[in-house]
Residue frames relative to the residue before (quaternion, step in Angstrom):
aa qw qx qy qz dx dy dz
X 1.0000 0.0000 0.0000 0.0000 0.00 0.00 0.00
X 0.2208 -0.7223 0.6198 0.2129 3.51 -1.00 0.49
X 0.1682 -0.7334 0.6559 -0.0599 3.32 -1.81 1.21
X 0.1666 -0.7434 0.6028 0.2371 3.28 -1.03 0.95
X 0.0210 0.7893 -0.6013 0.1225 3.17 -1.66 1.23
X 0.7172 0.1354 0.0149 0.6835 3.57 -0.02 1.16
X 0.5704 -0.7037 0.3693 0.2075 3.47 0.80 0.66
X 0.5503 0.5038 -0.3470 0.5683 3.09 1.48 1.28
X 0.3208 -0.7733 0.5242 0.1560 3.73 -0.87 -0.12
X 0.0553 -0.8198 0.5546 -0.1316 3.09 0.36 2.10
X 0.0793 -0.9370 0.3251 0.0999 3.24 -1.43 1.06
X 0.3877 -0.8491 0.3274 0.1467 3.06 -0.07 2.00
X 0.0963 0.6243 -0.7401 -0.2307 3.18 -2.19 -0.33
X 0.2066 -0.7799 0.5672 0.1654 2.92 -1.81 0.30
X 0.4123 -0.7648 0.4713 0.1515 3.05 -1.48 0.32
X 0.7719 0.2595 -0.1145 0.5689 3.66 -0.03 0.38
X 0.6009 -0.6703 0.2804 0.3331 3.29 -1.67 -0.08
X 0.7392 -0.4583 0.2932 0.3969 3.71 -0.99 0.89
X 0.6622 0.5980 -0.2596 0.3695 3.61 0.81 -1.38
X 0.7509 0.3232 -0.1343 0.5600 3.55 1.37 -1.30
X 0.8342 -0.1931 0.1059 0.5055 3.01 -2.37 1.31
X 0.0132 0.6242 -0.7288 -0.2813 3.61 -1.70 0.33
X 0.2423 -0.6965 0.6579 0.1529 3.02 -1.95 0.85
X 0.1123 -0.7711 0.6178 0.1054 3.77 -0.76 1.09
X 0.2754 -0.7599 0.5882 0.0268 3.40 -0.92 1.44
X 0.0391 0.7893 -0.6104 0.0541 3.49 -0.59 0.85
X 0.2004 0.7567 -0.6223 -0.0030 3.57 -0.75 1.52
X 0.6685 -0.1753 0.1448 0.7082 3.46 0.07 -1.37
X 0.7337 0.1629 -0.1071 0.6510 4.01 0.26 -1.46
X 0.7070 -0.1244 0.5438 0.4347 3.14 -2.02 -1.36
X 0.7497 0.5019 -0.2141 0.3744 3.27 0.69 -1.57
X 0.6271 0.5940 -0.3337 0.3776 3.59 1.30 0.23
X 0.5060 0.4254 -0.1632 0.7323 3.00 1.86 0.25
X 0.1665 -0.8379 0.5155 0.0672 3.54 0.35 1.15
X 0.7250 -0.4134 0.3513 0.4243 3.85 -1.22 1.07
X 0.8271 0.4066 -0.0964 0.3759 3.78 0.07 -1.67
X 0.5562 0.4671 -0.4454 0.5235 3.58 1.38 -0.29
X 0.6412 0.5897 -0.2752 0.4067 3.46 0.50 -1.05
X 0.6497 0.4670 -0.3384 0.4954 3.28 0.82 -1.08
X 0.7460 0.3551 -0.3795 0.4164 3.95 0.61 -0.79
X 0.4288 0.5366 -0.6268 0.3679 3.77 0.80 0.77
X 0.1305 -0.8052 0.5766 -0.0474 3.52 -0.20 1.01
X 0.8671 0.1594 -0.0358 0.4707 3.09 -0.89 1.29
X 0.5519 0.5978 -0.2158 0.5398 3.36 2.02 0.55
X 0.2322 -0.6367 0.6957 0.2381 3.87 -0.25 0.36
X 0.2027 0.7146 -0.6689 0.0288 3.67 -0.56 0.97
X 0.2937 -0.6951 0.6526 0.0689 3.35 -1.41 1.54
X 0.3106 -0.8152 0.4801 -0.0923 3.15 -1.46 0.84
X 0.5880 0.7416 -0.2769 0.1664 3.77 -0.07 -0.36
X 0.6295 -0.6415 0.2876 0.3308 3.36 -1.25 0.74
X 0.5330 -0.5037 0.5210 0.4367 4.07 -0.98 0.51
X 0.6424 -0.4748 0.5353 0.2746 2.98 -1.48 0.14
X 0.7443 0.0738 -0.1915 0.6355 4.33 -0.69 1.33
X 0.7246 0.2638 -0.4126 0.4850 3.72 0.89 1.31
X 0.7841 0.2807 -0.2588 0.4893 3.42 -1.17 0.32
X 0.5299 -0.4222 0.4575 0.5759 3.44 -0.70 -1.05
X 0.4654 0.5277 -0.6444 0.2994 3.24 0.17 1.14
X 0.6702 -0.3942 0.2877 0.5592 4.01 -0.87 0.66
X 0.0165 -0.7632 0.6190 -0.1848 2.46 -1.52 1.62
X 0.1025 0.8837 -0.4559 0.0289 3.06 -0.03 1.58
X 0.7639 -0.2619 0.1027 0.5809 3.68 1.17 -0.54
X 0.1429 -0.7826 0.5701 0.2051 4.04 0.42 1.18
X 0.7174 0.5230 -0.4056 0.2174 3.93 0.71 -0.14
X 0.7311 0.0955 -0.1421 0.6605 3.21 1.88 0.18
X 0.0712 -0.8587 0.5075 0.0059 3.19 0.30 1.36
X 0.2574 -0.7078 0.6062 0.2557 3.63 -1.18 0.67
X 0.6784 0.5301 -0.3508 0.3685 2.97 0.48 0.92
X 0.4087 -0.7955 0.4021 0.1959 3.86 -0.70 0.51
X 0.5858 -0.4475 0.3479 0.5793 3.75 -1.21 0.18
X 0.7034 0.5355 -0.3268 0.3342 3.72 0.19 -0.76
X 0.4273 0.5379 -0.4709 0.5535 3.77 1.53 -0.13
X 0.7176 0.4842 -0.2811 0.4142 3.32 0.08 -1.59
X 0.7189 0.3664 -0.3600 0.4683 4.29 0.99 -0.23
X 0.5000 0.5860 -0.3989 0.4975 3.46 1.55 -0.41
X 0.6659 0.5066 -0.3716 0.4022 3.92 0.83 -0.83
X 0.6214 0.6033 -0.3409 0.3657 3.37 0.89 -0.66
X 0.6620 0.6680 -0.1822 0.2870 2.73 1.20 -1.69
X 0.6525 0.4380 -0.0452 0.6167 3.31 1.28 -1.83
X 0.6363 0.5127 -0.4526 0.3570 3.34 0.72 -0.36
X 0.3817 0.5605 -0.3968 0.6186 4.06 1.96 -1.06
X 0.7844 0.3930 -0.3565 0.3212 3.52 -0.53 -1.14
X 0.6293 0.5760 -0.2631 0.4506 3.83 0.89 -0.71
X 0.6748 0.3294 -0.2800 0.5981 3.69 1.32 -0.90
X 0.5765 -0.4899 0.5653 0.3286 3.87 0.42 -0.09
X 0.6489 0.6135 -0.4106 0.1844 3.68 0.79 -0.06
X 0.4132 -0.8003 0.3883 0.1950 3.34 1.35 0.55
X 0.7950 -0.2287 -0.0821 0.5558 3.72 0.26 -1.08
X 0.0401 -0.8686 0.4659 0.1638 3.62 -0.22 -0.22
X 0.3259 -0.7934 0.4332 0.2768 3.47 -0.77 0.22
X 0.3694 -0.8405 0.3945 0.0384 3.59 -0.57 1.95
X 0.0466 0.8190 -0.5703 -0.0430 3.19 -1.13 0.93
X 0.3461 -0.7804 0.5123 0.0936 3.42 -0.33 1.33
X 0.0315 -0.7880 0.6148 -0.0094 3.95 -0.79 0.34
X 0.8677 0.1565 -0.1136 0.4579 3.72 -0.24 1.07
X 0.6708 -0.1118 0.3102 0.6643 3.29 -0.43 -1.63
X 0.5491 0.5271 -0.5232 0.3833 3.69 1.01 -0.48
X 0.6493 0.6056 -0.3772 0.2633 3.45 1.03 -0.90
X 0.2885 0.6807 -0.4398 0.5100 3.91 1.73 -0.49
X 0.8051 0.2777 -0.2362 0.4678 3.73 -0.37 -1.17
X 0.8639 0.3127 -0.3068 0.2486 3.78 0.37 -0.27
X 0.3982 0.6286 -0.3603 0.5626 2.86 1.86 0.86
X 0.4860 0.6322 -0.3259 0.5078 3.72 1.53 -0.45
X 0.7017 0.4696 -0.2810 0.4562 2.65 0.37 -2.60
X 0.4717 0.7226 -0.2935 0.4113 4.12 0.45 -1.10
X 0.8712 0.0761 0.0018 0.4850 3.23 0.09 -1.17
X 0.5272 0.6137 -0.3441 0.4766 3.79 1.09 -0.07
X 0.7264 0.0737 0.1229 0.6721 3.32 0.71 -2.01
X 0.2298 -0.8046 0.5476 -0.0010 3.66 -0.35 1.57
X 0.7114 0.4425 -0.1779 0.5162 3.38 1.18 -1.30
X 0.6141 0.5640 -0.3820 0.3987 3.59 1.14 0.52
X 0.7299 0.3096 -0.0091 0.6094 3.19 1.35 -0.86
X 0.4864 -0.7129 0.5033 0.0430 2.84 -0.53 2.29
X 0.7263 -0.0609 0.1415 0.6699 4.16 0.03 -1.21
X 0.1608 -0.7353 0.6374 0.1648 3.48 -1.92 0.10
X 0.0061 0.7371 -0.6663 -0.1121 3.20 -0.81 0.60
X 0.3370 -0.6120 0.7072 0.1081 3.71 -1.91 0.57
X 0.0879 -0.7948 0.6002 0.0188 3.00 -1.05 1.12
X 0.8188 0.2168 0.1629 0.5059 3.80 -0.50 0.55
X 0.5373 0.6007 -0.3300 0.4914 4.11 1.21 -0.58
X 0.0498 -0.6486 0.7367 0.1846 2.67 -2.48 -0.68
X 0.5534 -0.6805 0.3874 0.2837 3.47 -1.14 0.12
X 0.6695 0.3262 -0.4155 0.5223 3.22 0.87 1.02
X 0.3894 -0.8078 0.3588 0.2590 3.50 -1.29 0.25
X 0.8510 0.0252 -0.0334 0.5235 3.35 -0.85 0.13
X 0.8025 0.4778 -0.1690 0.3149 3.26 -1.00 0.08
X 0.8157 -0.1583 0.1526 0.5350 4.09 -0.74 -0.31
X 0.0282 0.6136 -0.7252 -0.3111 3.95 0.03 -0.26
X 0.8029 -0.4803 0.3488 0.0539 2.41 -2.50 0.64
X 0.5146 -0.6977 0.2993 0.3985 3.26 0.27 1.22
X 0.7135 0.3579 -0.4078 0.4433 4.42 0.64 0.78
X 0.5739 0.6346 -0.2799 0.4353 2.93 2.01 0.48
X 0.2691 -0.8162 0.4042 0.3130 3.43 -0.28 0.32
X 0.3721 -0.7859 0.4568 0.1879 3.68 -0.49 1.52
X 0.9167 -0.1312 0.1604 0.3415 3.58 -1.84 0.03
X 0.2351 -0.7074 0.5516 0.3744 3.68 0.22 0.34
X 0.3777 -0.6859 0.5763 0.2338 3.83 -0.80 1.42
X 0.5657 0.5412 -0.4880 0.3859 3.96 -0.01 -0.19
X 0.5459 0.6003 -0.3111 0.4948 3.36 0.91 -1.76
X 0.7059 0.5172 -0.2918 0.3861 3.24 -0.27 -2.10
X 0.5991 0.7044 -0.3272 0.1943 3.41 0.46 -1.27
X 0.6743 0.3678 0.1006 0.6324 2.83 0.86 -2.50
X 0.5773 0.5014 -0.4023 0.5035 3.84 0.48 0.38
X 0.7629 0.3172 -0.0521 0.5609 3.57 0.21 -1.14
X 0.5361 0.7154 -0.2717 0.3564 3.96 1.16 -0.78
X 0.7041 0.2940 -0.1965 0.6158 3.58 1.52 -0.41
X 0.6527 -0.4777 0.4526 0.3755 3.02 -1.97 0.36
X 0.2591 -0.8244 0.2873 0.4130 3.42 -0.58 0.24
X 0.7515 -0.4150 0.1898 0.4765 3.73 -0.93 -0.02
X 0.6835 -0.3682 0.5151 0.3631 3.71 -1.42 -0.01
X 0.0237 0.8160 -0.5600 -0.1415 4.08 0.31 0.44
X 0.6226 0.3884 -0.4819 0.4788 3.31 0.76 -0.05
X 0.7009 0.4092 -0.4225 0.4034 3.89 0.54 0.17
X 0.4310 -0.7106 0.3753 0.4104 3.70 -0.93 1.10
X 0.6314 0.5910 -0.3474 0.3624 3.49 0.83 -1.12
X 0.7012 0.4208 -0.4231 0.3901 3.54 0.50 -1.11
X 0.6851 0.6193 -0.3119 0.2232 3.80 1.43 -1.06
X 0.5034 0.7019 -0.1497 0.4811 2.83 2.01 -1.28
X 0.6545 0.5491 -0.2627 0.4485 3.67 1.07 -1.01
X 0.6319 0.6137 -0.0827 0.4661 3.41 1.10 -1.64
X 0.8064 0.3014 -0.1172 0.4952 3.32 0.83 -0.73
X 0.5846 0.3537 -0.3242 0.6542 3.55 1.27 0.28
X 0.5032 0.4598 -0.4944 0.5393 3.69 0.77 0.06
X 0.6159 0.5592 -0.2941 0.4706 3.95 0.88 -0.87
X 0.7818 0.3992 -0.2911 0.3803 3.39 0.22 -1.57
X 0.5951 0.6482 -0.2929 0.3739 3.85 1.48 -0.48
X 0.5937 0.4349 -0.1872 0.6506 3.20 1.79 -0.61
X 0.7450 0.0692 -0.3660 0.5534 3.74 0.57 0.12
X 0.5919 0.5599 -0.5740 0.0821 3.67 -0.27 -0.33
X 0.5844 -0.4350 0.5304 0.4336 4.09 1.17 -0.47
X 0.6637 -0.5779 0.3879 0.2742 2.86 -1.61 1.13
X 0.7648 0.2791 -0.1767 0.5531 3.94 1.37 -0.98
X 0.8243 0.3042 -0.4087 0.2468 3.64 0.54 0.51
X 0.2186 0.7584 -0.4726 0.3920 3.13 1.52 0.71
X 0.3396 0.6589 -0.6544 0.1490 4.02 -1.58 1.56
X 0.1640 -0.9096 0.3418 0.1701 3.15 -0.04 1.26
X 0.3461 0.5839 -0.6252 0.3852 3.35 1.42 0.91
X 0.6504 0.4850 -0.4306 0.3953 4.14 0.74 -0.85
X 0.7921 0.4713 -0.3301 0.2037 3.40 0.96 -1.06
X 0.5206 0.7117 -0.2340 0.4096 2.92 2.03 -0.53
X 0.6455 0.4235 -0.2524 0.5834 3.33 1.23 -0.80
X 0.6427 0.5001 -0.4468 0.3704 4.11 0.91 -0.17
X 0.6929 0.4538 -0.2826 0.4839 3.39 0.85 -1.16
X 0.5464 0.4598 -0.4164 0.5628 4.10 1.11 0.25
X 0.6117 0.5404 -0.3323 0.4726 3.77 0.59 -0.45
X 0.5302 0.7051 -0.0904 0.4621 3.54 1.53 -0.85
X 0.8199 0.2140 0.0137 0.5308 2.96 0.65 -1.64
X 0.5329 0.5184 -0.4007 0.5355 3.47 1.23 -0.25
X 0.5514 0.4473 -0.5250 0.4693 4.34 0.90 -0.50
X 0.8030 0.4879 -0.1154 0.3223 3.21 0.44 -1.80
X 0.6215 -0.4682 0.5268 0.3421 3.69 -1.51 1.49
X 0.1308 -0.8798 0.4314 0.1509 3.48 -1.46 0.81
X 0.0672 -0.8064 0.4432 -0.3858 2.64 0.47 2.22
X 0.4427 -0.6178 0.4662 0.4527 4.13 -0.56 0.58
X 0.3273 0.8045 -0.3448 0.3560 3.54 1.36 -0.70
X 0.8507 0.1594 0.1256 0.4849 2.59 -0.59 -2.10
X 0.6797 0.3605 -0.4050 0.4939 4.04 0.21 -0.04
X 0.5148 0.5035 -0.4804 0.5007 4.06 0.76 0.14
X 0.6784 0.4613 -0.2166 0.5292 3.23 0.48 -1.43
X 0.8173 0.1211 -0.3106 0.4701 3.79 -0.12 -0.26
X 0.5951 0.4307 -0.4154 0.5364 3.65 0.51 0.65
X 0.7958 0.2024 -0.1584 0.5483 3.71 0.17 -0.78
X 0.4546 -0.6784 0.5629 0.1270 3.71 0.53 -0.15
X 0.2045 0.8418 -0.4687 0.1731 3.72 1.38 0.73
X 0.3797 0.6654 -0.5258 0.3695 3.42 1.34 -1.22
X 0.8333 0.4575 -0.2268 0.2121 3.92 -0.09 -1.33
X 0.6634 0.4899 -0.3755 0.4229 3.23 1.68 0.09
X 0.5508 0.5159 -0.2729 0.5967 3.48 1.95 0.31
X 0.4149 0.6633 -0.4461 0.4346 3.26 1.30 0.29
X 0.2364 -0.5400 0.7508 0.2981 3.52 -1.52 0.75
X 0.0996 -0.7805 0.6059 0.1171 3.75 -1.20 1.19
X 0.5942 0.5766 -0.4581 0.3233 3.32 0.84 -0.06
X 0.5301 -0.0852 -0.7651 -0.3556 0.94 -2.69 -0.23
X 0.6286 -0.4178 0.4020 0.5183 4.14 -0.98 0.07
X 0.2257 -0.6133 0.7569 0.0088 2.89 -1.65 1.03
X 0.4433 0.5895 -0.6402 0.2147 3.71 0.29 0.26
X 0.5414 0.5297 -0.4412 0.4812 3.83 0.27 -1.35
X 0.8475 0.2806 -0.2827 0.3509 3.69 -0.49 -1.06
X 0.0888 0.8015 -0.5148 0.2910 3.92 1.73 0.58
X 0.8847 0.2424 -0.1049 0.3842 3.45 0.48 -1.39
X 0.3865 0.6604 -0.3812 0.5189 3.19 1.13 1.13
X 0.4758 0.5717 -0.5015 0.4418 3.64 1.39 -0.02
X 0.3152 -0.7374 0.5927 0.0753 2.94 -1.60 0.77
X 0.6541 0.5785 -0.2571 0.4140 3.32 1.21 -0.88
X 0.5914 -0.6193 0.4316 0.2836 3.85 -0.64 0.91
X 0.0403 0.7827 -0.6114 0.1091 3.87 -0.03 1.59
X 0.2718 -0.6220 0.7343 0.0080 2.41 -2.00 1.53
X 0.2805 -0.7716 0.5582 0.1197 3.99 -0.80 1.46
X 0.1750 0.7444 -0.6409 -0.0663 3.76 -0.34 0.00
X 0.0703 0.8238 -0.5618 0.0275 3.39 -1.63 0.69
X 0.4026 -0.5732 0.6341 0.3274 4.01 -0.50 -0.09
X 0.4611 -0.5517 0.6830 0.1282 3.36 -1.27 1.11
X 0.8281 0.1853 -0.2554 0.4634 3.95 0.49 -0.48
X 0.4389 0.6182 -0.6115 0.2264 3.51 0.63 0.80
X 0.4909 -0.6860 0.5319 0.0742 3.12 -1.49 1.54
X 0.6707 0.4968 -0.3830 0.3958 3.45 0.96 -0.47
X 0.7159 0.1501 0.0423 0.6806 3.68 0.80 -1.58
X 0.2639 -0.8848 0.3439 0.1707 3.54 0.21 1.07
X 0.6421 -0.4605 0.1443 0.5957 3.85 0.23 -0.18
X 0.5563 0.6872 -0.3095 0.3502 3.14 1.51 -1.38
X 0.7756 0.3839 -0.2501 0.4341 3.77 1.03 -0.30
X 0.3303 0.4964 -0.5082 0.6214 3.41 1.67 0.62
X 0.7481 0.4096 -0.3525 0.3851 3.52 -0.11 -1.60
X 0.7481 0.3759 -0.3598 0.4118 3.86 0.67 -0.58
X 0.3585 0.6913 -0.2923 0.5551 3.58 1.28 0.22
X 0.7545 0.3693 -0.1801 0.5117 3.71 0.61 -1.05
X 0.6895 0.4801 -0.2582 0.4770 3.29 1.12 -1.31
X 0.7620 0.4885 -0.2221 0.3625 3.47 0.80 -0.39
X 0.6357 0.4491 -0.2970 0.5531 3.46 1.32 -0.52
X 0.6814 -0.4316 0.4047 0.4309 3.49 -0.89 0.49
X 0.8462 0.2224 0.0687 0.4794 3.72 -1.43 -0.54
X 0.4110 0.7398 -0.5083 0.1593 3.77 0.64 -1.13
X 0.1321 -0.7102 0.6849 0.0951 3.61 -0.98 0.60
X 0.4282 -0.6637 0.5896 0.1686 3.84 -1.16 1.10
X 0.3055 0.6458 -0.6993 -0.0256 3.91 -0.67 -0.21
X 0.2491 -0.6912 0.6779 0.0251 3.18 -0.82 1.92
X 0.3662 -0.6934 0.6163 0.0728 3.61 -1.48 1.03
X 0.3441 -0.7424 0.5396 0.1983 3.96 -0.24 1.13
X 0.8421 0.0586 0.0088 0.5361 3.35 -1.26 0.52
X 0.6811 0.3447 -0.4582 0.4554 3.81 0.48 1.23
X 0.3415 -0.7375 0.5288 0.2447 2.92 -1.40 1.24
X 0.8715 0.0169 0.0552 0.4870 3.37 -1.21 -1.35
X 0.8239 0.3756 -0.1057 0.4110 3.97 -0.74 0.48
X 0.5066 -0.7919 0.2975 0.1667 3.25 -1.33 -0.38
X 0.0587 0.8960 -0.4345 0.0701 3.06 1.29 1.22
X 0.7705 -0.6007 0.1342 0.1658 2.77 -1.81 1.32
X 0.3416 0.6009 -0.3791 0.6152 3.49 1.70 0.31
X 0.7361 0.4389 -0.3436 0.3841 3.75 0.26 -0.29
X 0.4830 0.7285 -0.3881 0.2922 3.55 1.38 -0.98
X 0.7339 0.3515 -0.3586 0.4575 3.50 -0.13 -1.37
X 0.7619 0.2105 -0.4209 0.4450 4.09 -0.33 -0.49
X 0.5230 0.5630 -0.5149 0.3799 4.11 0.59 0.07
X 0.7313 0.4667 -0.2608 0.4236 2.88 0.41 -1.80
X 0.6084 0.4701 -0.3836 0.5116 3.89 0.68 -0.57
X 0.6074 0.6221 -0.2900 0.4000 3.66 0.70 -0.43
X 0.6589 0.4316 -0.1411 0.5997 3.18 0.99 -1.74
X 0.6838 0.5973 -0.2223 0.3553 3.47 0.35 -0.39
X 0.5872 0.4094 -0.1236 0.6873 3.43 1.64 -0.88
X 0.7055 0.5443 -0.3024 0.3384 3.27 1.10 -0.59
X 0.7122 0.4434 -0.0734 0.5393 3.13 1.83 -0.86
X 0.6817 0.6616 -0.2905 0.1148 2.77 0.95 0.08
């Protein structure tokens, strides 16, 4: 369904029934929140939906957005207020995790618990010199090739499972799942270099104005956070979960072995049992 929020048209799905807990996922698309994970939030109202210049949510240009990281926490916001869902309990994944640390600390009385998936507390750009930055090898072999045709599925489908092999960790890496995510992707998303960067890589965020920093004010959450991360993610190494936990109040760490960036399908059963206690 599509919803206007924040003077945009964001486009949502859900999962479960209205009456129970809501859970508002916030990554890059829908498709970052795969059909079957969602389904095992039993007994969860879980809300979904694409940022704004991805999927088939407005789409107006992710390579110069007129817009800022705080738009993208105002959509969320208005977007809760638009379903009736009053509080809910937020889970950020990636760069989605940037906006649910805001949403967190902006709009407290919206957001029941928080959890971080896969993040850190700073945006784009250099981390903070006690943080540990992009693994440069990764980065290497990531960014080292031409990229793919986006307007072709195969070349996109290829490109992006060459990627997910270089971040998923030594234990969470299958390139039947990854092959069938990065097609799930490109099938939401116009096929345009545009629009298939932006909902695969999440570029919109390196044209983002992110400021001002929101770490310092880190320990001002109020809302009961749950940190989860992979000891082998190359992108947002652990050190920026572990500095995430130490910094929010109460925060609880639940480090994933042998996983890198995300949530591959090895991770589900102890997450989903997590997220679940967490929300409840």
């Amino acid at each position: 369904m599509r919803i206007r929020a924040n003077g945009v048209e964001l486009c949502v799905e859900t999962t479960g029934e209205p009456a129970d807990p809501p859970v508002l996922l916030i990554g890059i698309t829908v498709q970052s929140w795969p059909d079957e994970l969602c389904a095992a939030l039993a007994g969860r109202y879980v809300v979904r939906y694409d940022l704004r210049d991805t999927g088939r949510s407005a789409f107006v240009d992710p390579e110069a957005p007129g817009y800022g990281l705080r738009d993208l926490v105002a959509d969320a916001s208005e977007l809760l207020v638009a379903l009736g869902l009053g509080r809910a309990h937020v889970v950020g994944l990636g760069v989605g995790g940037f906006v649910a640390q805001l949403l967190a600390l902006d709009h407290p009385e919206q957001v029941a618990s928080l959890t971080l998936v896969s993040t850190r507390p700073v945006a784009p750009g250099p981390a903070d010199p006690d943080l540990p930055g992009h693994d440069p090898a990764v980065m290497g072999q990531l960014f080292g090739h031409p990229e793919p045709d986006w307007s072709d599925r195969g070349s996109v489908v290829d490109y992006l499972t060459a990627a997910a092999r270089l971040t998923s960790g030594s234990a969470g890496f299958d390139e039947q799942e990854a092959r069938a995510a990065a097609g799930a992707v490109f099938d939401r998303s116009a096929p345009t270099a545009k629009a298939q960067r932006a909902s695969h890589l999440g570029t919109v965020f390196a044209a983002l104005d992110c400021g001002p920093r929101w770490r310092e004010r880190l320990g001002r959450i109020t809302a009961p956070t749950l940190v989860v991360h992979g000891d082998e993610d190359p992108f947002f190494p652990h050190g920026n979960g572990a500095a995430l936990a130490a910094e929010i109040p109460g925060a609880t760490l639940l480090t994933l072995p042998g996983m890198g960036q995300g949530l591959p399908r090895p991770t589900w059963p102890v997450v989903v049992d997590a997220l679940l206690r967490h929300t409840s």
